[in-house]
PDB file of N, H, CA, C and O in Angstrom:
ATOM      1  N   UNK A   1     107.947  89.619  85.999  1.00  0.00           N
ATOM      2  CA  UNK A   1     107.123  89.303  84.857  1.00  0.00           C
ATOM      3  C   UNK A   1     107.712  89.888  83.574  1.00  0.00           C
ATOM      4  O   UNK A   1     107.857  89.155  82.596  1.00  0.00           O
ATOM      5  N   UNK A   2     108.173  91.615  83.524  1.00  0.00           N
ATOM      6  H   UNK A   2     108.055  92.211  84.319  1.00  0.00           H
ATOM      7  CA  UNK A   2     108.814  91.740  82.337  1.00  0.00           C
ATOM      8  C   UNK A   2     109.617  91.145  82.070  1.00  0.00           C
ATOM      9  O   UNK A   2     109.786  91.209  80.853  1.00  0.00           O
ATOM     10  N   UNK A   3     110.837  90.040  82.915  1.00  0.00           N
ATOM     11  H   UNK A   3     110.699  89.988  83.904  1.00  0.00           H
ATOM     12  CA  UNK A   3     112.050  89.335  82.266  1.00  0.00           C
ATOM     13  C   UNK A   3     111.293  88.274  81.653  1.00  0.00           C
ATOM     14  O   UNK A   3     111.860  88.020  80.590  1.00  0.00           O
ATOM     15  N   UNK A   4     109.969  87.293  81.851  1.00  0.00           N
ATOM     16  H   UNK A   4     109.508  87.498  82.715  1.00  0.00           H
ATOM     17  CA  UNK A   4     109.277  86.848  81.613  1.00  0.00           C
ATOM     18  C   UNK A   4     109.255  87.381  79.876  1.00  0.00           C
ATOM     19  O   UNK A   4     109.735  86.661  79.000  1.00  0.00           O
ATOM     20  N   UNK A   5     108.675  88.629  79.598  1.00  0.00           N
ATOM     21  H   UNK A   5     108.285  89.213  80.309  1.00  0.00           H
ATOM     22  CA  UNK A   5     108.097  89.160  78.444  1.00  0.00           C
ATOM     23  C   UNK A   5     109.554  89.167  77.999  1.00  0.00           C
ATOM     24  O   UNK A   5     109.380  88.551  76.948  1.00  0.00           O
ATOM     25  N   UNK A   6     110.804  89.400  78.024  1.00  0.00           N
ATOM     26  H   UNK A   6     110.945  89.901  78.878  1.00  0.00           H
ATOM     27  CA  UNK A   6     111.807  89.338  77.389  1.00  0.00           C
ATOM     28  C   UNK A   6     112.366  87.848  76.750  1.00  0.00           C
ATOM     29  O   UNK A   6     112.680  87.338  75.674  1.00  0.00           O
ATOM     30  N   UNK A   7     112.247  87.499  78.347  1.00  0.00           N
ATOM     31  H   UNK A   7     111.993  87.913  79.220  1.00  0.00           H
ATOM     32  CA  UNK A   7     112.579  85.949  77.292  1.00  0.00           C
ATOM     33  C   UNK A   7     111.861  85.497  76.675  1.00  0.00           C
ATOM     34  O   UNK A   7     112.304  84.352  76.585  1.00  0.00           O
ATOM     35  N   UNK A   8     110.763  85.542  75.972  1.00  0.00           N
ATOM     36  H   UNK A   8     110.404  86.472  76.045  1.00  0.00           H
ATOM     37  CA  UNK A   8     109.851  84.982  75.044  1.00  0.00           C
ATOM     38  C   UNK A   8     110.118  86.057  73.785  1.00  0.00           C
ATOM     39  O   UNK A   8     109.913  85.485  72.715  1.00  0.00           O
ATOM     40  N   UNK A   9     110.475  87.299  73.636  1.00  0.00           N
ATOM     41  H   UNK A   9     110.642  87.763  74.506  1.00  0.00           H
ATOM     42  CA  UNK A   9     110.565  87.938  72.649  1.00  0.00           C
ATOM     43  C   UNK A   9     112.526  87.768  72.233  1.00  0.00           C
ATOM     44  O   UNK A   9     112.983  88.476  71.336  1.00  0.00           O
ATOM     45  N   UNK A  10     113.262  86.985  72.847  1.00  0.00           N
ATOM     46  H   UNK A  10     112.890  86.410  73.575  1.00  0.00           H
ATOM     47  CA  UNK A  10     114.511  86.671  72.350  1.00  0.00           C
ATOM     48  C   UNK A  10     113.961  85.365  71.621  1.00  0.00           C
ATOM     49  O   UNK A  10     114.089  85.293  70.399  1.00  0.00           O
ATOM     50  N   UNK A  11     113.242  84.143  72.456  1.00  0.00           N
ATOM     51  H   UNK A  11     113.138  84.202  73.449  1.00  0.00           H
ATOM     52  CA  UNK A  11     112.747  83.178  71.589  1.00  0.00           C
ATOM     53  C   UNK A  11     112.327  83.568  70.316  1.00  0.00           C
ATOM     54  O   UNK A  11     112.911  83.044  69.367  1.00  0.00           O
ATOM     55  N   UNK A  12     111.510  84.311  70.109  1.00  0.00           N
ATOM     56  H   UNK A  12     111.035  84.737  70.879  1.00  0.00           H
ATOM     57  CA  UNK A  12     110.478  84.751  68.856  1.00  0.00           C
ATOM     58  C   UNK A  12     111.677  84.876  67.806  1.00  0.00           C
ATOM     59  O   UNK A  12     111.970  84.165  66.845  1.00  0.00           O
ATOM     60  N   UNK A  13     112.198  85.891  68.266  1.00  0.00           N
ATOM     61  H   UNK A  13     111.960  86.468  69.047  1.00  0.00           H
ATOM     62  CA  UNK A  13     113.745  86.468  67.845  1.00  0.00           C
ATOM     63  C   UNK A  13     113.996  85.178  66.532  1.00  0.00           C
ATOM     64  O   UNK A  13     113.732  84.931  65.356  1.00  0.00           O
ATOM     65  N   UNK A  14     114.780  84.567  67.884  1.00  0.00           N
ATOM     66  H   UNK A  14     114.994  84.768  68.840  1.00  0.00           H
ATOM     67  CA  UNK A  14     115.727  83.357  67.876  1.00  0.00           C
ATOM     68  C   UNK A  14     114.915  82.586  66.364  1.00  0.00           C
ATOM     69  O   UNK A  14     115.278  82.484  65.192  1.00  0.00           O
ATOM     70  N   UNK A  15     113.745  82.173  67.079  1.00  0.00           N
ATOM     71  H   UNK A  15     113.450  82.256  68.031  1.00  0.00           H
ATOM     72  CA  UNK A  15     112.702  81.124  66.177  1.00  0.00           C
ATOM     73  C   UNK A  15     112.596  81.732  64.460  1.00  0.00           C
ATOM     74  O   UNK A  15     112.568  81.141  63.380  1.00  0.00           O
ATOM     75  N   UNK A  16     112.565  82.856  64.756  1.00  0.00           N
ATOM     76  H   UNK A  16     112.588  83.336  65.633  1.00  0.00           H
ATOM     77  CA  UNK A  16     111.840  84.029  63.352  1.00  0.00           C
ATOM     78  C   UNK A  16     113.361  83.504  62.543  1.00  0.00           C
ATOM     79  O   UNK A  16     113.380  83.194  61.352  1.00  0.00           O
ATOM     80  N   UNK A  17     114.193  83.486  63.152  1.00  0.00           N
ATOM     81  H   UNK A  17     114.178  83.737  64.120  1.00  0.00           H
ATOM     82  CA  UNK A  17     115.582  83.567  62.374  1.00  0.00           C
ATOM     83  C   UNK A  17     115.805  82.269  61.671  1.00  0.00           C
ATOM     84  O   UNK A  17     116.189  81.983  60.537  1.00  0.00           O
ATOM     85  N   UNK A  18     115.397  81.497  62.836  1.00  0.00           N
ATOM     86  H   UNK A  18     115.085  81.729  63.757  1.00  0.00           H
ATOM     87  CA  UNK A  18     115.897  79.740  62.443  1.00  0.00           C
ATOM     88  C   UNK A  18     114.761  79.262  61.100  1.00  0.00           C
ATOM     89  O   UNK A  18     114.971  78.316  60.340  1.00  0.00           O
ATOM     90  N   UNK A  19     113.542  80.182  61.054  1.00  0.00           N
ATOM     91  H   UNK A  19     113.372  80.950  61.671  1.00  0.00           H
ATOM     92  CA  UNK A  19     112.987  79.657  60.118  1.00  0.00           C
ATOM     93  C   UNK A  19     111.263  79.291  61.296  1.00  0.00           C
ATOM     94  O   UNK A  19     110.212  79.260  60.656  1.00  0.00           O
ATOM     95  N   UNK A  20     111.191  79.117  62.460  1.00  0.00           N
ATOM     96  H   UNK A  20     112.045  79.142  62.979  1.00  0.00           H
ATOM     97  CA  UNK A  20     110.212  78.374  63.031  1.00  0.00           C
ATOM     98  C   UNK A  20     109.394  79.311  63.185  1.00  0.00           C
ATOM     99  O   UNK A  20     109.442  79.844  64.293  1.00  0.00           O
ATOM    100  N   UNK A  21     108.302  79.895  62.125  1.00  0.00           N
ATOM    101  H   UNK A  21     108.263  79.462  61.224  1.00  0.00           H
ATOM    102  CA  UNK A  21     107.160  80.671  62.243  1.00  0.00           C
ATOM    103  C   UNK A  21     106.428  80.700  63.281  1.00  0.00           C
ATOM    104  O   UNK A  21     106.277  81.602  64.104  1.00  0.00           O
ATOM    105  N   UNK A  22     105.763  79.209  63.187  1.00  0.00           N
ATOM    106  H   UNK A  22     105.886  78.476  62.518  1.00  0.00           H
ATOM    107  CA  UNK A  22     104.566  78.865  64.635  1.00  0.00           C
ATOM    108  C   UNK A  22     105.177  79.162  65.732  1.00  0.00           C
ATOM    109  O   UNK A  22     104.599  79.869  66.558  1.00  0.00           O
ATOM    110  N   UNK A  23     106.460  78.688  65.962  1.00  0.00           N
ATOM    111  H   UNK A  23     106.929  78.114  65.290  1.00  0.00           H
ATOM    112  CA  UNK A  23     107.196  79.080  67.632  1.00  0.00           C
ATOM    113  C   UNK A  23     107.256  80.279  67.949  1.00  0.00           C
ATOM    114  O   UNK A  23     107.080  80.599  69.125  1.00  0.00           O
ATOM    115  N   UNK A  24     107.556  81.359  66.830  1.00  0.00           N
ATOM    116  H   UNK A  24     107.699  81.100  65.875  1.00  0.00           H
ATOM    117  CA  UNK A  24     107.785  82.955  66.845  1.00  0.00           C
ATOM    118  C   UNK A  24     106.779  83.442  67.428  1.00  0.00           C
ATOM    119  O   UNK A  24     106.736  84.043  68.502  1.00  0.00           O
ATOM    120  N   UNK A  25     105.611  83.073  66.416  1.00  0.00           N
ATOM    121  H   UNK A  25     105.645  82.584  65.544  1.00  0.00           H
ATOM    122  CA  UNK A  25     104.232  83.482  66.613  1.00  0.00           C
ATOM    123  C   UNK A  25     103.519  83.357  68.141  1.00  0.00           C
ATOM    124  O   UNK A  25     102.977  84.288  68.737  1.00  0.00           O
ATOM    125  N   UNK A  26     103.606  82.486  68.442  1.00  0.00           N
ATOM    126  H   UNK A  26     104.046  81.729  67.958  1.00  0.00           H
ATOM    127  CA  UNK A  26     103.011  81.807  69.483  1.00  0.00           C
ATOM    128  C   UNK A  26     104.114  82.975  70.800  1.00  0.00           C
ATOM    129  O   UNK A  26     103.483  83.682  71.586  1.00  0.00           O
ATOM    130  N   UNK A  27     105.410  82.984  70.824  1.00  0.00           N
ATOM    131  H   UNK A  27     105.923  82.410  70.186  1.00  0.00           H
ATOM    132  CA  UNK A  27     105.779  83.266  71.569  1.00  0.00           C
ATOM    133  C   UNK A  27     105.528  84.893  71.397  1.00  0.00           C
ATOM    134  O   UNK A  27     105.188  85.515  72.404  1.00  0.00           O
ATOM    135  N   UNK A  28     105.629  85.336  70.603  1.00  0.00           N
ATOM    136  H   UNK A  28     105.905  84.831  69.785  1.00  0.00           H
ATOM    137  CA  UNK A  28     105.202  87.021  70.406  1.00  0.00           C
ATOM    138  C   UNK A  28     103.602  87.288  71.175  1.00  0.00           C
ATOM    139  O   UNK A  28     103.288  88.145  72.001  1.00  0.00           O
ATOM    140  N   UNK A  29     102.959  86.445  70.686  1.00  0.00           N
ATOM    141  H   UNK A  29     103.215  85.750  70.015  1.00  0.00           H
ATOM    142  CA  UNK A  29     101.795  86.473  71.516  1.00  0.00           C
ATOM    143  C   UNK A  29     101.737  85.856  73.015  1.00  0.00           C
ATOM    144  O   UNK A  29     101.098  86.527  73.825  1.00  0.00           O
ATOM    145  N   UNK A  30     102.115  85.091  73.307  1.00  0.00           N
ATOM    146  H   UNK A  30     102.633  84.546  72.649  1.00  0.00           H
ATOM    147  CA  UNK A  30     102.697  84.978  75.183  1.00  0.00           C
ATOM    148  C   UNK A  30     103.040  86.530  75.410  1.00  0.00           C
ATOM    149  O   UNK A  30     102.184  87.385  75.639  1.00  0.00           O
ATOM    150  N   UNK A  31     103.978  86.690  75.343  1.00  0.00           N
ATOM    151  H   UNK A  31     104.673  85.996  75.157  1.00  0.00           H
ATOM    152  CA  UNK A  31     105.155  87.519  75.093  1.00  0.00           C
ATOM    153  C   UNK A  31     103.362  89.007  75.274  1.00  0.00           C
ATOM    154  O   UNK A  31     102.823  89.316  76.337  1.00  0.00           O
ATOM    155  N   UNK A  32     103.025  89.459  74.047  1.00  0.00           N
ATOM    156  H   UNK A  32     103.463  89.208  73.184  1.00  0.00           H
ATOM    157  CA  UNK A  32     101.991  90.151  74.919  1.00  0.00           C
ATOM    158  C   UNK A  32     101.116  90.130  75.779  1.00  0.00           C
ATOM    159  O   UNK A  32     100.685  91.062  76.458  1.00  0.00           O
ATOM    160  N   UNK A  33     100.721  88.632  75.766  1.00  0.00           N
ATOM    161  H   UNK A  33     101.071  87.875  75.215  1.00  0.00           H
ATOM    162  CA  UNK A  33      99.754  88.900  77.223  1.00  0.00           C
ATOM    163  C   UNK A  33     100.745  88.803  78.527  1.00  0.00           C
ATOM    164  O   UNK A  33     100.219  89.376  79.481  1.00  0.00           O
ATOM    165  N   UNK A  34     101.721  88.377  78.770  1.00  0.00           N
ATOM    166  H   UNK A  34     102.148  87.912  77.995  1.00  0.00           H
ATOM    167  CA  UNK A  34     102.488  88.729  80.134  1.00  0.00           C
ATOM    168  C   UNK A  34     102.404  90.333  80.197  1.00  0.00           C
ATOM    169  O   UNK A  34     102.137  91.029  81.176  1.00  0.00           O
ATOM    170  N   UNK A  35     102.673  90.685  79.020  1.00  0.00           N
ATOM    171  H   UNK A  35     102.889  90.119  78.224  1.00  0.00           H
ATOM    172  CA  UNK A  35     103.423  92.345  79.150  1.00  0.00           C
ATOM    173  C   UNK A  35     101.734  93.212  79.819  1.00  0.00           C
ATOM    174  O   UNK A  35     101.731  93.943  80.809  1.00  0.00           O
ATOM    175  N   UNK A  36     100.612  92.915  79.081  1.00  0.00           N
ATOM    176  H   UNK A  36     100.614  92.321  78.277  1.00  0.00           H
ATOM    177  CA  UNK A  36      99.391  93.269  79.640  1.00  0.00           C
ATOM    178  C   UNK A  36      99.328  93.039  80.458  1.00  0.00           C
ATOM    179  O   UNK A  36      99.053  93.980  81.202  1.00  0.00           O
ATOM    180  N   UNK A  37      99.469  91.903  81.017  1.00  0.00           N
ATOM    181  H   UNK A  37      99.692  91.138  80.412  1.00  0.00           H
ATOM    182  CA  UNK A  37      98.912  91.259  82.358  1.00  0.00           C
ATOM    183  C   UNK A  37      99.692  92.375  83.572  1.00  0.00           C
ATOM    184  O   UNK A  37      99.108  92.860  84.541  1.00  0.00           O
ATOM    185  N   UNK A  38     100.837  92.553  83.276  1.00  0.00           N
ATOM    186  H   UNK A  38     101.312  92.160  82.489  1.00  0.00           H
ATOM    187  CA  UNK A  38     102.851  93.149  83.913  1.00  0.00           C
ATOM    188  C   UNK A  38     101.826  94.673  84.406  1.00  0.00           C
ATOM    189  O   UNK A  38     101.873  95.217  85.509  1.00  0.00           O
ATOM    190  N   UNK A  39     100.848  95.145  83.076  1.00  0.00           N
ATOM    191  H   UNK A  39     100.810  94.703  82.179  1.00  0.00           H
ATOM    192  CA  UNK A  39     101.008  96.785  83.351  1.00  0.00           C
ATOM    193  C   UNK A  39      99.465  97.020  84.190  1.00  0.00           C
ATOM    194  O   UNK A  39      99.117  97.930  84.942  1.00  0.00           O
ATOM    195  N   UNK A  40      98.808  95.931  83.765  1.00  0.00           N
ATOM    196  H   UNK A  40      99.091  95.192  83.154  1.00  0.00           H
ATOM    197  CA  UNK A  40      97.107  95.987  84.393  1.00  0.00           C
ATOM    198  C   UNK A  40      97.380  95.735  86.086  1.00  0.00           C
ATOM    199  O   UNK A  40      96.963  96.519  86.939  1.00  0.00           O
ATOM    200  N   UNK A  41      98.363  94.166  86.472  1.00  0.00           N
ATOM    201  H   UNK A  41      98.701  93.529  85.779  1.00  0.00           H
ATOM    202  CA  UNK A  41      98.624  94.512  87.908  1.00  0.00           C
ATOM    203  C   UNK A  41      99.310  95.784  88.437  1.00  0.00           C
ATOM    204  O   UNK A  41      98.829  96.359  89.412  1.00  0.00           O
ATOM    205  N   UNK A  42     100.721  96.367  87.662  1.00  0.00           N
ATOM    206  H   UNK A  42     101.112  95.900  86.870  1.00  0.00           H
ATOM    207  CA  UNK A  42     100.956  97.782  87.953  1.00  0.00           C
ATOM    208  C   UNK A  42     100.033  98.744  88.380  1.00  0.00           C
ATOM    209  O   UNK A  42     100.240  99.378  89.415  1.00  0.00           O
ATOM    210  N   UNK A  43      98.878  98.947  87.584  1.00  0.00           N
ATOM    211  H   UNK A  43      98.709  98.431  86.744  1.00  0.00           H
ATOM    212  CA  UNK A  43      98.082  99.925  87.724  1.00  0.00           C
ATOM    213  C   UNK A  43      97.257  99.857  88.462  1.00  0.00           C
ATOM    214  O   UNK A  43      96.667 100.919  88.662  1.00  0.00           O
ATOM    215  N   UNK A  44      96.778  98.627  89.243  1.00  0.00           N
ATOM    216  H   UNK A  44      97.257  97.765  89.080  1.00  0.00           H
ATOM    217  CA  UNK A  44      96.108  98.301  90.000  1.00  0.00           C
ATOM    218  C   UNK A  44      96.900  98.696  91.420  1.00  0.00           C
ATOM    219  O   UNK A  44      96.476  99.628  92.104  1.00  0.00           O
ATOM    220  N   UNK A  45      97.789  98.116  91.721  1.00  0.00           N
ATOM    221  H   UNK A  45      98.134  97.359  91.165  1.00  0.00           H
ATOM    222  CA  UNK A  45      99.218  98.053  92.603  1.00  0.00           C
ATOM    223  C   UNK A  45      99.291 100.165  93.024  1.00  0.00           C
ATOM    224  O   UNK A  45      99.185 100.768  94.092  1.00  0.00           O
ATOM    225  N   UNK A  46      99.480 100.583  91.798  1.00  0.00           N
ATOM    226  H   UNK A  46      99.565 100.094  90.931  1.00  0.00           H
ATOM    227  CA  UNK A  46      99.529 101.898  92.097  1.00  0.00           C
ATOM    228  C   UNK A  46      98.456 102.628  92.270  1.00  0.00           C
ATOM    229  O   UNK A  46      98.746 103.819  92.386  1.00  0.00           O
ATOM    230  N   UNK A  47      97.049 102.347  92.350  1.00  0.00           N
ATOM    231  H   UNK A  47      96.814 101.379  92.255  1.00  0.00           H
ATOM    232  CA  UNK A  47      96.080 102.595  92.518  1.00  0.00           C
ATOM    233  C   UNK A  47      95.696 102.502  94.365  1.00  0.00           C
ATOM    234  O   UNK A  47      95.503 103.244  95.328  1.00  0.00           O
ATOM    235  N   UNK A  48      95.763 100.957  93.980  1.00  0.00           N
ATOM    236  H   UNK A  48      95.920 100.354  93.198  1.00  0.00           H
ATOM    237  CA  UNK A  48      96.134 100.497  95.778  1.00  0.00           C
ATOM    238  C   UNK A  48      96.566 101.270  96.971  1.00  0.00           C
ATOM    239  O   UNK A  48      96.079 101.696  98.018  1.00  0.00           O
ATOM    240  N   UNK A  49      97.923 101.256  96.217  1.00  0.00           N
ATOM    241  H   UNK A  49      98.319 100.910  95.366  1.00  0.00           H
ATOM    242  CA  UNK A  49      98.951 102.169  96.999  1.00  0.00           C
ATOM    243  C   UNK A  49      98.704 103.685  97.476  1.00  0.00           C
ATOM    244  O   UNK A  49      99.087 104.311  98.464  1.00  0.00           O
ATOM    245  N   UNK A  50      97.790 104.063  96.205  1.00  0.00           N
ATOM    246  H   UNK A  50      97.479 103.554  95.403  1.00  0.00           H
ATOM    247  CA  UNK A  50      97.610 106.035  96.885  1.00  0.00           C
ATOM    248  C   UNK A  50      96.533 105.677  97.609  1.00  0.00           C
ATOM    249  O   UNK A  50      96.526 106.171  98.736  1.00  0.00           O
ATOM    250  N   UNK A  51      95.566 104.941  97.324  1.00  0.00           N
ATOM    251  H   UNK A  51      95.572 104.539  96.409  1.00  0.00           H
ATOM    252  CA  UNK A  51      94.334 104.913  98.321  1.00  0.00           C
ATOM    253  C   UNK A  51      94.678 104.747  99.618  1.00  0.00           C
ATOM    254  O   UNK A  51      94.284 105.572 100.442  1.00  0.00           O
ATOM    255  N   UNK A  52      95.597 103.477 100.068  1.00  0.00           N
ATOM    256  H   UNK A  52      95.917 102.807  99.398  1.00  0.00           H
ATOM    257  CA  UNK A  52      96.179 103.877 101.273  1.00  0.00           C
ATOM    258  C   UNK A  52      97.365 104.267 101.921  1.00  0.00           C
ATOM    259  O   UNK A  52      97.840 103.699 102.905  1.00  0.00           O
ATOM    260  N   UNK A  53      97.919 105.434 101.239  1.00  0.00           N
ATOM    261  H   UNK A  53      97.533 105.895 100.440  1.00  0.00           H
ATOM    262  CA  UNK A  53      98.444 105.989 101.403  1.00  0.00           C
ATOM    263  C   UNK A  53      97.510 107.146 101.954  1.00  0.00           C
ATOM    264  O   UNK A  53      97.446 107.222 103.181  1.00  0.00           O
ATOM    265  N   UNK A  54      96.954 107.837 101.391  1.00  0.00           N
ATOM    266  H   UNK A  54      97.006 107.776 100.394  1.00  0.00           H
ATOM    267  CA  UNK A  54      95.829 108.861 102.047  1.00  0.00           C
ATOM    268  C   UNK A  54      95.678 108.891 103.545  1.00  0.00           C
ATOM    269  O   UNK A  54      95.547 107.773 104.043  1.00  0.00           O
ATOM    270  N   UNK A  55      95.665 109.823 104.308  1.00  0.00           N
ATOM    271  H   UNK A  55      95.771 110.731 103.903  1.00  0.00           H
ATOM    272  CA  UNK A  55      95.520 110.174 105.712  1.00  0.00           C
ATOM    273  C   UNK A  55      94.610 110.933 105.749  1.00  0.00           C
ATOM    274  O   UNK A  55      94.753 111.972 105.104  1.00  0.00           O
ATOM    275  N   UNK A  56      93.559 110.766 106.368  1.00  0.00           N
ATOM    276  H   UNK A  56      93.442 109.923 106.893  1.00  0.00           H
ATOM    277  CA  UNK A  56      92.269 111.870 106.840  1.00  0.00           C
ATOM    278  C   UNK A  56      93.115 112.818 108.115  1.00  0.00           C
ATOM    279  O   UNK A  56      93.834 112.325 108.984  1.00  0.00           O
ATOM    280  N   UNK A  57      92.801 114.280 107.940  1.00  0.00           N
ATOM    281  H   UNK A  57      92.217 114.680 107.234  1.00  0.00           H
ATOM    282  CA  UNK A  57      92.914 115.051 109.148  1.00  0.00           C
ATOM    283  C   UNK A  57      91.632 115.526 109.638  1.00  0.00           C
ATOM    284  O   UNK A  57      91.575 116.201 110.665  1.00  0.00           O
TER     285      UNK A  57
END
């Protein structure tokens, strides 16, 4: 998913340069909700993970 959030922020890049505002825009904002989306499953994922990880003695 972050190569995801990269290639949309080289677009933006790219677009911002050529002159194409709306394309920039639009992709800067993709571009953050992948990256949210990238760290909310992370944290979930690592949440997951210690819970069962845990061993009762």
């Amino acid at each position: 998913m972050l190569s995801w959030v990269v290639t949309f922020l080289i677009v933006a890049l790219i677009a911002g340069i050529l002159g194409f505002g709306g394309i920039a825009g639009a992709s800067i904002e993709i571009a953050k909700i992948i990256f949210f989306v990238a760290i909310i499953l992370f944290l979930i994922s690592a949440v997951v993970g210690l819970a069962r990880g845990r061993t009762r003695v």
